[in-house]
C-alpha positions in Angstrom: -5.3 0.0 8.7 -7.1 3.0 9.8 -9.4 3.8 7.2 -10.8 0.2 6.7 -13.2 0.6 9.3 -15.0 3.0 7.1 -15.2 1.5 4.7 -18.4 0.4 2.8 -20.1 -2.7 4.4 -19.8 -4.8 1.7 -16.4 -4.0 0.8 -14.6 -3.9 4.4 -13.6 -7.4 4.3 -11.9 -6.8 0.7 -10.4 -4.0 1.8 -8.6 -5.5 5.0 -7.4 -8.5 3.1 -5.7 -6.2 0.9 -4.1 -4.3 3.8 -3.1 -8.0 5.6 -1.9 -8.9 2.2 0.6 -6.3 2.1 1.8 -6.8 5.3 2.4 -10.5 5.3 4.8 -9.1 1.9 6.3 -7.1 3.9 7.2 -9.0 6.5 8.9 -11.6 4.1 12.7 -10.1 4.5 12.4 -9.7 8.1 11.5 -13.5 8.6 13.9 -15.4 6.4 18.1 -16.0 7.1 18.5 -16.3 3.4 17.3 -15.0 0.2 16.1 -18.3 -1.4 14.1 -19.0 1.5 12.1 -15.8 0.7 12.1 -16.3 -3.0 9.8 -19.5 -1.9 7.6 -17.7 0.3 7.1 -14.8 -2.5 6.2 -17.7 -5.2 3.9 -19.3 -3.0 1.7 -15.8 -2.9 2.4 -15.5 -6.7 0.2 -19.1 -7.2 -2.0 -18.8 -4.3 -2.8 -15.5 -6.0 -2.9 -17.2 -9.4 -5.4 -20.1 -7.7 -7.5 -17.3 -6.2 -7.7 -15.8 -9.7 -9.1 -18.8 -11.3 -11.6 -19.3 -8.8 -10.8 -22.6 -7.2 -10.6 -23.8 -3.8 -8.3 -20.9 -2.1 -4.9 -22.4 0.1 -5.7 -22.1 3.8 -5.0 -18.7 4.8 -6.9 -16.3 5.9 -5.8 -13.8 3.9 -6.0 -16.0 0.3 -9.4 -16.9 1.5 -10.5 -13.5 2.0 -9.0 -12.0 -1.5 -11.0 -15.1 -3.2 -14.3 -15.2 -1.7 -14.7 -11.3 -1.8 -13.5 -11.9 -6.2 -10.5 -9.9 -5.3 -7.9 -11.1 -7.1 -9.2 -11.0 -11.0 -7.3 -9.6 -14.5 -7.3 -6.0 -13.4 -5.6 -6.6 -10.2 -3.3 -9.7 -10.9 -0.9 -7.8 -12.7 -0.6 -4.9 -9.5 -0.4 -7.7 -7.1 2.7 -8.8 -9.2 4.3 -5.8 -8.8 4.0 -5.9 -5.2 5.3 -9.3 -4.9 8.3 -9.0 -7.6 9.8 -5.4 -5.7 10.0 -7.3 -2.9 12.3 -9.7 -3.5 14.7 -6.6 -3.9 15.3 -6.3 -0.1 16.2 -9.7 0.0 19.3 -9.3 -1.7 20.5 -5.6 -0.9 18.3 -3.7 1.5 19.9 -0.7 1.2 19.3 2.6 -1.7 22.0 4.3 -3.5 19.9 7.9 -3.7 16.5 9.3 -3.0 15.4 7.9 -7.0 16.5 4.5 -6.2 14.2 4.3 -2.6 11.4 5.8 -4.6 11.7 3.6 -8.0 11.2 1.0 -4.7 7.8 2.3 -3.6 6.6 2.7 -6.9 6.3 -1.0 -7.4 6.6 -2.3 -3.8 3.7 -0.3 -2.6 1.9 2.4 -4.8 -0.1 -0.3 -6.4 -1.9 -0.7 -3.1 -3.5 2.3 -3.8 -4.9 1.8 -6.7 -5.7 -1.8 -6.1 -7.9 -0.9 -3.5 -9.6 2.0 -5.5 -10.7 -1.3 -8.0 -11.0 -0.9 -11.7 -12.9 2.3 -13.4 -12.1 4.0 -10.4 -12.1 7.8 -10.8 -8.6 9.5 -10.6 -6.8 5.8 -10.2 -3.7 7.4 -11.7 -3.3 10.2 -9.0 -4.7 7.9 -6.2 -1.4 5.4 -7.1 0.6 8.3 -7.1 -0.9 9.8 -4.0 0.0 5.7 -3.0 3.9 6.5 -3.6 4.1 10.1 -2.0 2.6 8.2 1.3 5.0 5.3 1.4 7.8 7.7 0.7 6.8 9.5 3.7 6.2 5.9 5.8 8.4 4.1 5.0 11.7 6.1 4.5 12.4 6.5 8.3 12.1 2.5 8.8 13.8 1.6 5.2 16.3 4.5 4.1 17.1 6.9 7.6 19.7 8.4 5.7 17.6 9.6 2.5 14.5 10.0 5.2 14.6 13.8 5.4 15.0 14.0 1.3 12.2 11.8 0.9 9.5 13.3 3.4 10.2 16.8 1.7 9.4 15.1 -1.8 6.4 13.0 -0.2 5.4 16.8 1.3 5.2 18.8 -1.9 4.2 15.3 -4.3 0.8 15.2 -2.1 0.4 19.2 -1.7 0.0 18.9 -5.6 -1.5 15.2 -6.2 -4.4 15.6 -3.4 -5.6 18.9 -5.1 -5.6 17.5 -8.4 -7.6 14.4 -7.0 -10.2 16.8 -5.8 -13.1 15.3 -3.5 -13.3 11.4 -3.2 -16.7 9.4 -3.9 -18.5 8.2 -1.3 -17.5 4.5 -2.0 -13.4 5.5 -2.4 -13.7 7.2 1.0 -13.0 4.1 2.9 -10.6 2.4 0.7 -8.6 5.9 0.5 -8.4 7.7 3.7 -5.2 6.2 4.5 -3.8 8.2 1.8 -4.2 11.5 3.8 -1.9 10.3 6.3 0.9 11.3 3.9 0.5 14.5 5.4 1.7 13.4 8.9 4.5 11.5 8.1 6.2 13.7 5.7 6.5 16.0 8.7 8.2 13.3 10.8 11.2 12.3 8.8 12.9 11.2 12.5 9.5 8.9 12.7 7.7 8.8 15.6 4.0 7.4 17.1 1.2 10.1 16.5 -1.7 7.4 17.0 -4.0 10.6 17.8 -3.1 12.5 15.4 -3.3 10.2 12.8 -6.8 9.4 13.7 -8.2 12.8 13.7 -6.4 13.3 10.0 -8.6 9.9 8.8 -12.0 11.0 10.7 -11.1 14.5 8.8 -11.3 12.9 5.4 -13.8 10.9 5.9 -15.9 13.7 7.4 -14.8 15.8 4.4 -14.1 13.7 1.5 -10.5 15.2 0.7 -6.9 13.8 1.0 
């Protein structure tokens, strides 16, 4: 991810465990030939997770260990991780959406969390940062998940960040890092075909973090 290289020295290694977290979910669907064989590999996260929680000896993984040496996974984050891990079992059993409400009910649970999961707890504005968090994956991940509802959901990603970045205002110095992914929002809701923009996309991160605003 992008933005992880700014962010704070202490936190970077929390913050890119998070991201690889998310991806290895992700990935899940992709790798197995049938649905219970993805069900296991979503409960092993679920008590690796749990372990990591509780402080003991993490499972050897590079992400787990990451998550639990940095105190990552704890009672405010749990929950959130949940959510990530439960939505994703969806695609393993019909990965296709009915209407634009039904992909974005998806990316509520399956990656909006992220967002505010990285913020961490008593962050400022961790409401509008998650939503921010669902306006972005709209815009991401519609082109690779939903082509046909891709247009429908860049233009709702488009004017769901217009008003949600305003209203999240300028980011503290220590969110900066953990959020500037967030801006890319921007980008992708006005590539509903999708499309590389490595470039681009790096100028709109060095632009927030330069400025503080999504």
């Amino acid at each position: 991810m992008l933005s992880s290289g700014y962010a704070l020295a202490d936190d970077a290694e929390r913050i890119r465990a998070l991201f690889a977290l998310q991806i290895e979910l992700r990935r899940i669907p992709r790798l197995v030939s049938e649905a219970p064989l993805g069900e296991i590999r979503l409960q092993w996260f679920r008590e690796a997770l749990d372990e990591a929680m509780l402080g003991v000896r993490p499972r050897a993984h590079p992400v787990i260990e990451t998550l639990t040496a940095a105190k990552a996974v704890n009672a405010y984050t749990r929950p959130l991780m949940e959510r990530l891990i439960d939505s994703r079992a969806r695609l393993l059993y019909d990965p296709s959406f009915a209407s634009l409400d039904d992909f974005r009910s998806f990316m509520r649970d399956a990656e909006a969390p992220l967002a505010r999961i990285a913020a961490g707890e008593g962050a400022a504005n961790a409401a509008e940062l998650e939503e921010i968090g669902e306006a972005y994956a709209l815009a991401r991940y519609a082109p690779l998940l939903a082509p046909a509802l891709a247009k429908a959901a860049c233009a709702a990603a488009r004017d769901a960040f217009a008003t949600l970045s305003r209203r999240a205002g300028s980011l503290k110095a220590d969110l900066v890092g953990r959020m500037a992914f967030l801006t890319l929002a921007r980008g992708y809701a006005a590539r509903p075909a999708g499309g590389e923009w490595p470039l681009a996309k790096r100028l709109a991160v060095l632009r927030c973090v330069a400025t503080g605003r999504l």
